[in-house]
C-alpha positions in Angstrom: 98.1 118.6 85.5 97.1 121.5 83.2 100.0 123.7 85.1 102.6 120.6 84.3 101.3 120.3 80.5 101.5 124.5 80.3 105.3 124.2 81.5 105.8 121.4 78.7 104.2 123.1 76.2 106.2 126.2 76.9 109.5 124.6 76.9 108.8 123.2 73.4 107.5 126.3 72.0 110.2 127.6 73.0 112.6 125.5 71.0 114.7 124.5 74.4 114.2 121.2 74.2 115.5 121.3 70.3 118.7 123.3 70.6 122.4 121.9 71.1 123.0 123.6 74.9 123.8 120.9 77.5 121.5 123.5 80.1 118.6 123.3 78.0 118.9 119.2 77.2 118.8 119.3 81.5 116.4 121.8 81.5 113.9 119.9 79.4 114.6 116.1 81.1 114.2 117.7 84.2 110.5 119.0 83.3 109.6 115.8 81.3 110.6 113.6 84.6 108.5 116.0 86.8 105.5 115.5 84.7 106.0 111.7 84.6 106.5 111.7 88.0 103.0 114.1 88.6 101.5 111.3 86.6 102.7 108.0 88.9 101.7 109.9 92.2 98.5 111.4 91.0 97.0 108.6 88.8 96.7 110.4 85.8 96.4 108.5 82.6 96.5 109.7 79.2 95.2 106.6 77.6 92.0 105.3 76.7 89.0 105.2 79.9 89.0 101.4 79.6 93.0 101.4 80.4 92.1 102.6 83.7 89.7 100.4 84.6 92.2 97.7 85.9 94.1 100.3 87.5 91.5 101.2 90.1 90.3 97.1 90.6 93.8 97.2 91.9 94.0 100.2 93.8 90.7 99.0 95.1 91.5 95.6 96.2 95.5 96.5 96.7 95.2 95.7 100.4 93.7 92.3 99.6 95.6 91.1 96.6 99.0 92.0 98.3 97.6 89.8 101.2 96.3 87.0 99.2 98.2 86.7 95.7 100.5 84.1 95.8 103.1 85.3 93.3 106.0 83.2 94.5 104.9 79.8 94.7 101.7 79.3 92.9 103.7 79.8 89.4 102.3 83.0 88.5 104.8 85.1 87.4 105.8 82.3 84.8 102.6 81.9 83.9 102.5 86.2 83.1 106.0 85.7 81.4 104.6 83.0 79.0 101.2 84.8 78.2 103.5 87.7 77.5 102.8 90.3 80.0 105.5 90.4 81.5 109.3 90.6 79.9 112.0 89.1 80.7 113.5 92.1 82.9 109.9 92.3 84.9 109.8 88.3 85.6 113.4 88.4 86.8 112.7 91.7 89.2 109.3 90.5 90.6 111.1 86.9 91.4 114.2 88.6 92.6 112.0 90.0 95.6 112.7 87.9 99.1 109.4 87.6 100.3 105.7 87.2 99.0 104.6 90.4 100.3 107.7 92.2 98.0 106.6 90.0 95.0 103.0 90.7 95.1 103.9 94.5 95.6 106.0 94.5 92.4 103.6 92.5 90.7 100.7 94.7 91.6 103.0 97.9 90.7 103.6 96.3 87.3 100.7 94.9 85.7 99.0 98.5 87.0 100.6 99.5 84.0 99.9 97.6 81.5 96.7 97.4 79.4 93.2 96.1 80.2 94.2 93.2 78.0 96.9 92.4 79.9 95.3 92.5 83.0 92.7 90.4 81.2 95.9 87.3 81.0 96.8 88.4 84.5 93.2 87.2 85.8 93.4 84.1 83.1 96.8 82.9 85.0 94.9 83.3 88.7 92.9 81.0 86.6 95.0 78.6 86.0 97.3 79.1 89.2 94.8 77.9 91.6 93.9 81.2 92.1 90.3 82.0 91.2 89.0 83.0 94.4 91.1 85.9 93.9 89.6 86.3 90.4 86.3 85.8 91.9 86.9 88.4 95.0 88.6 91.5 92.7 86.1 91.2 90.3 82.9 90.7 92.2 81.7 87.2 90.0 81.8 83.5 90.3 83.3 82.1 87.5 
C-alpha cells in the first residue's frame, strides 16, 4: 500500500492532478481507481480499528451467511432500508438479484462497507426477521 500512497502523493506534489490537461485529469483517475481498487482486493481500511471489526465477522462467517441468510423472503432488506442502512439504490440492487444466493452475496458485499453501527442494525433486523440463529452463530452468543 505504501508503493500505491507514494504514486498518489507524487502525482499531487506534482500538481498533475490540479492542472487543466485532459492527459493529466486521466492520468490522475487512473491512479486514484488503482488505489481504490488495491484497497477492495486487499482489505485495507483507512478508517477507524472498530470499522473493521464487522468486516472480518463477515469474511469469517461469509461461507455460512451466504448459505443461511435469508435476504429475499424473510423481509430483511426492508427491514435495512427502514433502519437506514441501506439507500434506496442498494435496496433496489440487492432485491433486483434472482436468487437468494445473489441477494445474500450483494447484501454481504454491501453492509461490508458500511460502519460498525450499521452492521450493529444489520444484526438488530436478523433480530427481528426471525433470524437470530444467524445473529447467535456469527457472533458466538445466545441472545
Amino acid at each position: 500500500m505504501a508503493d500505491i500512497r507514494g504514486t498518489l502523493g507524487n502525482s499531487i506534489e506534482k500538481k498533475h492532478c490540479f492542472t487543466d490537461n485532459v492527459a493529466s485529469v486521466k492520468h490522475c483517475s487512473n491512479i486514484l481507481l488503482a488505489c481504490t481498487l488495491h484497497m477492495v482486493l486487499y482489505g485495507v481500511h483507512l478508517g477507524p480499528e472498530n470499522e473493521v471489526e464487522h468486516t472480518q465477522t463477515i469474511r469469517q462467517h461469509y461461507v455460512f451467511l451466504v448459505d443461511r441468510l435469508d435476504a429475499k423472503h424473510s423481509g430483511l432488506v426492508g427491514e435495512l432500508y427502514s433502519a437506514g442502512v441501506l439507500s434506496r439504490e442498494e435496496r433496489d440492487n440487492v432485491s433486483a438479484e434472482l436468487t437468494s444466493f445473489g441477494q445474500n452475496e450483494k447484501l454481504l458485499s454491501m453492509l461490508s462497507r458500511k460502519s460498525m453501527e450499521q452492521f450493529d442494525k444489520f444484526l438488530d433486523a436478523l433480530d427481528r426477521t426471525c433470524q437470530r440463529h444467524v445473529r447467535n452463530h456469527i457472533t458466538g452468543r445466545q441472545r
